[in-house]
C-alpha atoms as one frame of an Amber mdcrd trajectory, in Angstrom:
protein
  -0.524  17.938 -18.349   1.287  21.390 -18.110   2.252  21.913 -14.173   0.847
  25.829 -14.932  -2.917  24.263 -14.692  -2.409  24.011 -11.169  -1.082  27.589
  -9.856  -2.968  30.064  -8.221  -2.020  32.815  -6.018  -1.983  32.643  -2.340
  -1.470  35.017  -0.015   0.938  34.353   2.300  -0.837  35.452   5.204  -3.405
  32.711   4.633  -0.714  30.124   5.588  -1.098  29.445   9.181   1.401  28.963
  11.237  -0.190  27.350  14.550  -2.968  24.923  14.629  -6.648  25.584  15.628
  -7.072  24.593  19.115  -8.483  22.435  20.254  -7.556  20.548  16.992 -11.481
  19.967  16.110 -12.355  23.936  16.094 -10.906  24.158  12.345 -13.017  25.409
   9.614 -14.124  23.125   7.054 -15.089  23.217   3.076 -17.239  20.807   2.148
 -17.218  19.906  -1.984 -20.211  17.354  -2.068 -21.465  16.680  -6.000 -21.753
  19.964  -7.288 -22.567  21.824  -3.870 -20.050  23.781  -2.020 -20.920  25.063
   1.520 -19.175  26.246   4.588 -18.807  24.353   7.906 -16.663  22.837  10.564
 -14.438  20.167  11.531 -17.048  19.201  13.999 -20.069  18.988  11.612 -17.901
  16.172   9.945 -20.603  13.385  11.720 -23.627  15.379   9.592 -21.906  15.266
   6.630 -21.230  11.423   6.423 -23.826   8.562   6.204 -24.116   5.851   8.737
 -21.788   2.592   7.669 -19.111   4.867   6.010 -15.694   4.544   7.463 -12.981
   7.073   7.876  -9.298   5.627   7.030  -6.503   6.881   8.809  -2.419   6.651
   8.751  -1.106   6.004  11.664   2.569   7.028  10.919   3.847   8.566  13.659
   6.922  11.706  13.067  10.060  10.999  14.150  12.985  14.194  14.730  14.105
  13.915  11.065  16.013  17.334  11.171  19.727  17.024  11.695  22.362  19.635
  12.112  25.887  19.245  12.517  29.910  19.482  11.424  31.539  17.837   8.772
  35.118  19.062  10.021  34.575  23.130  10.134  31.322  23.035   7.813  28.086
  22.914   8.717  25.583  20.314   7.698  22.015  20.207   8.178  20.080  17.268
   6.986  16.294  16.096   7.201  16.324  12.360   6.181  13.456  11.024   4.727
  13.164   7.514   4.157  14.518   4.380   5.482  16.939   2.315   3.397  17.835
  -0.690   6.159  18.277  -0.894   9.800  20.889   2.032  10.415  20.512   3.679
   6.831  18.504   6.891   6.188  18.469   9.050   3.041  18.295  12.414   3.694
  18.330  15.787   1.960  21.454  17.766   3.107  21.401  21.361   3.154  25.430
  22.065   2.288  25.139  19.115   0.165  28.324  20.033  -2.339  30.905  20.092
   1.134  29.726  16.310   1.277  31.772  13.344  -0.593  31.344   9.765  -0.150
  32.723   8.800   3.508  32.742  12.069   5.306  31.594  11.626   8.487  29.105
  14.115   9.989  28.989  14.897  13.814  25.540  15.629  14.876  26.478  16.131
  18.111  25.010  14.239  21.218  27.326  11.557  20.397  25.370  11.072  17.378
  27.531  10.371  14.137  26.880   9.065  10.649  29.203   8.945   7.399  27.630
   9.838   4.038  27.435   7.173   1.262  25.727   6.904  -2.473  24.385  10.179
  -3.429  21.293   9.684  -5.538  20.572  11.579  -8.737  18.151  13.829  -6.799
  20.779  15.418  -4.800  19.760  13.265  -1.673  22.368  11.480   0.316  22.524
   7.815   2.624  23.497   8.505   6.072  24.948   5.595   7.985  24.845   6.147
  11.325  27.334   4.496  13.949  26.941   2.862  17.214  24.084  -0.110  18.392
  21.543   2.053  19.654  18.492   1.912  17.690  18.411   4.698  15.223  14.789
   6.155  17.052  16.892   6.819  19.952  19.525   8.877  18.246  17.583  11.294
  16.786  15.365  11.507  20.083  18.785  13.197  21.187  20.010  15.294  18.293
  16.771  15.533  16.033  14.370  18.198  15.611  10.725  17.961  14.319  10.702
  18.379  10.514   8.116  21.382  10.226   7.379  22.469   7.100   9.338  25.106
   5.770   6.821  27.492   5.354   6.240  27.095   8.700   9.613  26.869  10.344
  11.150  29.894   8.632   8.862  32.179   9.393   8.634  31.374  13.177  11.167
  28.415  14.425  10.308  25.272  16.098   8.486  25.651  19.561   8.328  22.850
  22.165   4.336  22.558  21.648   4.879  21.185  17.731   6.620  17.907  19.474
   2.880  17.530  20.478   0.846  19.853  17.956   2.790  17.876  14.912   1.538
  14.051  15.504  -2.070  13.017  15.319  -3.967  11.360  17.646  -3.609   8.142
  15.678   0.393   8.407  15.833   1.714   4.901  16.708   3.959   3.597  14.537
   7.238   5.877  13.817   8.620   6.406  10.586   7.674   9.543   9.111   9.330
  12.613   7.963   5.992  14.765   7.583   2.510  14.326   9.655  -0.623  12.884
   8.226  -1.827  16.998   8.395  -5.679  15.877   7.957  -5.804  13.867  10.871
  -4.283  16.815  13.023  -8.370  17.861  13.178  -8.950  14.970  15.605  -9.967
  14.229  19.105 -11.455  12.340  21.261 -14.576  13.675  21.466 -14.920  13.755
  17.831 -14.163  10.550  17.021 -17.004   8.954  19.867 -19.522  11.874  17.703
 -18.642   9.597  14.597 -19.081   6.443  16.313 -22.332   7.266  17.783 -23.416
   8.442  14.205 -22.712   4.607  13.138 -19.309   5.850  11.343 -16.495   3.296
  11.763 -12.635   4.129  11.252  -9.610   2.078  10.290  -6.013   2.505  10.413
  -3.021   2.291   8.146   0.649   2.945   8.032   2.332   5.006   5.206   5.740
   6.424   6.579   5.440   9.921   5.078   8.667  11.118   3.044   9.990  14.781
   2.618   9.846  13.673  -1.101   6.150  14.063  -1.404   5.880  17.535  -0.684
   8.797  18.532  -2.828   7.941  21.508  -5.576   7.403  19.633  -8.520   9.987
  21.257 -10.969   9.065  19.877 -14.197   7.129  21.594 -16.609   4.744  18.664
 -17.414   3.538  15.917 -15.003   5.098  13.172 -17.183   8.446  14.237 -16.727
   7.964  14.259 -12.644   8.910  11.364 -10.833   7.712  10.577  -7.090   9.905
   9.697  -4.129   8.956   6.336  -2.892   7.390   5.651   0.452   6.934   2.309
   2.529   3.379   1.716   3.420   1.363  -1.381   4.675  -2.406  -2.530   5.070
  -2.226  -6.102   6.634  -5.131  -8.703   5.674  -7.433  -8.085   8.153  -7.419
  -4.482   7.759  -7.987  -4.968   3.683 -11.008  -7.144   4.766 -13.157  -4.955
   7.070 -12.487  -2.001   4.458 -13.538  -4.184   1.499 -16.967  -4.978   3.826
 -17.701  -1.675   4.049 -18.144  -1.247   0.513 -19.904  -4.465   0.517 -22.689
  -3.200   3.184 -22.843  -0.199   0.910 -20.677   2.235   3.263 -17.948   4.934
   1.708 -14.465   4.584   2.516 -13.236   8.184   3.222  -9.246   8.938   3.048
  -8.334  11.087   5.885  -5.417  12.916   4.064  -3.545  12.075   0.429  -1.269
   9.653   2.391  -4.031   7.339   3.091  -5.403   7.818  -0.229  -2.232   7.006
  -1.765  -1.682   3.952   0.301  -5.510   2.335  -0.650  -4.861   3.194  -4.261
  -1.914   1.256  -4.377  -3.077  -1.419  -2.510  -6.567  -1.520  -5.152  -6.507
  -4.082  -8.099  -8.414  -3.455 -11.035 -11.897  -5.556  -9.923 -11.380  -1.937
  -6.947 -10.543  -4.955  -3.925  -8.364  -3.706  -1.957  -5.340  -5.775  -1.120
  -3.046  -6.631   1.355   0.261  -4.366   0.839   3.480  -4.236   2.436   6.199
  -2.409   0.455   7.526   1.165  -1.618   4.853   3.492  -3.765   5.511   5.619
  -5.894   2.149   6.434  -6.859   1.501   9.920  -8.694  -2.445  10.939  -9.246
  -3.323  13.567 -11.778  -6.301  14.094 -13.236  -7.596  11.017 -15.498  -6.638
   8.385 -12.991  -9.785   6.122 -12.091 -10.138   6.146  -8.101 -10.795   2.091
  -6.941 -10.346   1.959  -3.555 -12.486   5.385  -1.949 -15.502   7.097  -2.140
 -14.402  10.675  -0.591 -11.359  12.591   1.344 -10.663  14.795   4.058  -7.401
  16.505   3.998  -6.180  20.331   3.996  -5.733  22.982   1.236  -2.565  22.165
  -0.744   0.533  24.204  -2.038   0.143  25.810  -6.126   1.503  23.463  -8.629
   2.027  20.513  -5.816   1.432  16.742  -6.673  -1.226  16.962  -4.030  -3.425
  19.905  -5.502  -3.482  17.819  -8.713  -4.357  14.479  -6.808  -7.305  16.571
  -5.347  -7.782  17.909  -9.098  -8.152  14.568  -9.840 -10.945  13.479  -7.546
 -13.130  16.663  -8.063 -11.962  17.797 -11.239  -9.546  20.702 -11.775 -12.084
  23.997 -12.446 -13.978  22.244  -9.490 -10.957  22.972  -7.106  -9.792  25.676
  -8.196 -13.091  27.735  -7.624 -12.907  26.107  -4.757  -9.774  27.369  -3.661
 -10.718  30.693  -4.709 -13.861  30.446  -2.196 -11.300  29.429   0.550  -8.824
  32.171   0.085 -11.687  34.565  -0.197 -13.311  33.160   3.130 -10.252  33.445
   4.686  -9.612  29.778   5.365  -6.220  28.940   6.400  -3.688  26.565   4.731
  -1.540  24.204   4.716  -0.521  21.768   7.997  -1.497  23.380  10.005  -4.657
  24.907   8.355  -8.003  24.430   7.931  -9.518  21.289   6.047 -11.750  20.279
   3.430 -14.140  17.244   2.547 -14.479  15.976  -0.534 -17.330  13.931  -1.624
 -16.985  13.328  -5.481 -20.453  13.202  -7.291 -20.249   9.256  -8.042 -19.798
   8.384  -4.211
């Protein structure tokens, strides 16, 4: 499909730049068959059934951003997925001063030399010493905010706490689970006492997925690969819920992506531990969910056509017009939406 299909205009002062607090005071669009309506984050236990289950990634960020020296010039480098025990690959802003062996100086007595550059520009950063890689960049790292978000206002102390979810436990990613930012507490015992269960999964989020796709069709765009697992206990109480005749609702693309890659073709979903690369556009068959949750999505971005794909393309971008006409806000930190596709 041509990548023009899925523009549309946003103004830029419906990208918001600080979360709703508290977290669960965000607006909410609900798409629900053919109905569209207005409501909240905390309305979220009305608008489910009793024995549905919200899934949830429980990736939690790690300081990804990196700047330093390589001799006099400066490097700055946000890595985004991990290659072996002391080996990241990283986007490098500054990219062309780099050659194979250079060592960077990050400072905090934080070093790593640059190896293999990929054909995407990317680079492999091996960093020196013992001490588990976590640690390092807990010295010299910064939290990877989007861009849109970072250049317009810088990085405050409040996004090392406003940028993970409540679900954040195992660390790995580049880029938060943004859906899951609506979450709290108190929402989550509102589900439970509406008989709405939740599960957890881990897909360490990669810069790569919210890269501008460049290509003119969709064929010609290629994912970057990210490590996710669902262990066999996990794939068992999610497959029951579909048995009992409950909805499994995705909280956010990443744990959509993770359950569709996990789903054979009888729609079981699987154990999985491993790399996807999964790309949905619209004509892929859903197997694994029933509905998602997640926030409004940058113009011609592999995640407004995975949304496409669930509610059909017209479908969302009507509904996009309703949300930039109701003055919703976008993106991370934005407002969210809940998608209930007419079959579920």
């Amino acid at each position: 499909m041509k990548v023009d299909l899925f523009d549309f205009d946003l103004p830029t002062d419906r990208i918001a730049l600080h979360p709703a607090a508290p977290r669960d005071a965000a607006r909410m669009l609900v798409l629900e068959g053919a109905e569209t309506r207005d409501a909240g984050v905390r309305d979220l236990p009305d608008c489910l059934r009793p024995g549905d289950c919200l899934v949830f990634n429980d990736t939690r960020v790690i300081p990804a951003q990196l700047e330093g020296l390589r001799g006099a010039a400066r490097i700055a480098a946000t890595l985004h997925k991990r290659e072996g025990p002391r080996r990241w690959r990283a986007f490098v802003r500054g990219a062309k001063r780099l050659h194979d062996g250079d060592v960077i100086d990050f400072g905090a007595d934080v070093t790593a030399t640059s190896t293999e550059r990929g054909e995407d520009g990317s680079w492999a950063l091996d960093f020196a010493g013992d001490e588990p890689v976590e640690l390092l960049l807990e010295r010299a790292g910064r939290m990877p905010l989007p861009p849109y978000i970072a250049q317009k206002r810088g990085i405050a102390d409040s996004d090392a706490s406003d940028y993970q979810t409540m679900f954040a436990n195992e660390p790995g990613a580049v880029a938060a689970p943004t859906a899951a930012l609506h979450f709290t507490p108190g929402l989550l015992d509102a589900l439970t006492a509406a008989g709405i269960g939740h599960e957890t999964l881990t897909l360490h989020v990669g810069a790569g997925t919210f890269l501008p796709v460049k290509a003119d069709d969709t064929d010609d765009h290629r994912m970057h690969a990210e490590w996710g697992r669902i262990d066999a206990a996990t794939a068992d109480r999610l497959n029951a819920v579909r048995a009992r005749g409950g909805r499994l609702i995705a909280v956010g693309t990443t744990s959509l992506r993770l359950l569709e890659s996990a789903a054979g073709e009888d729609d079981r979903i699987m154990p999985f531990e491993g790399d996807t690369a999964i790309f949905i556009t619209p004509g892929y068959r859903f197997r694994a969910l029933d509905g998602l949750m997640t926030n409004f999505h940058l113009p011609r971005s592999t995640l407004f056509m995975l949304v496409s794909a669930l509610m059909g393309r017209e479908r969302m971008q009507a509904a996009y017009a309703h949300a930039i006409a109701g003055g919703y806000r976008f993106y991370s930190y934005g407002d969210a939406s809940l998608l209930l596709p007419e079959r579920a």
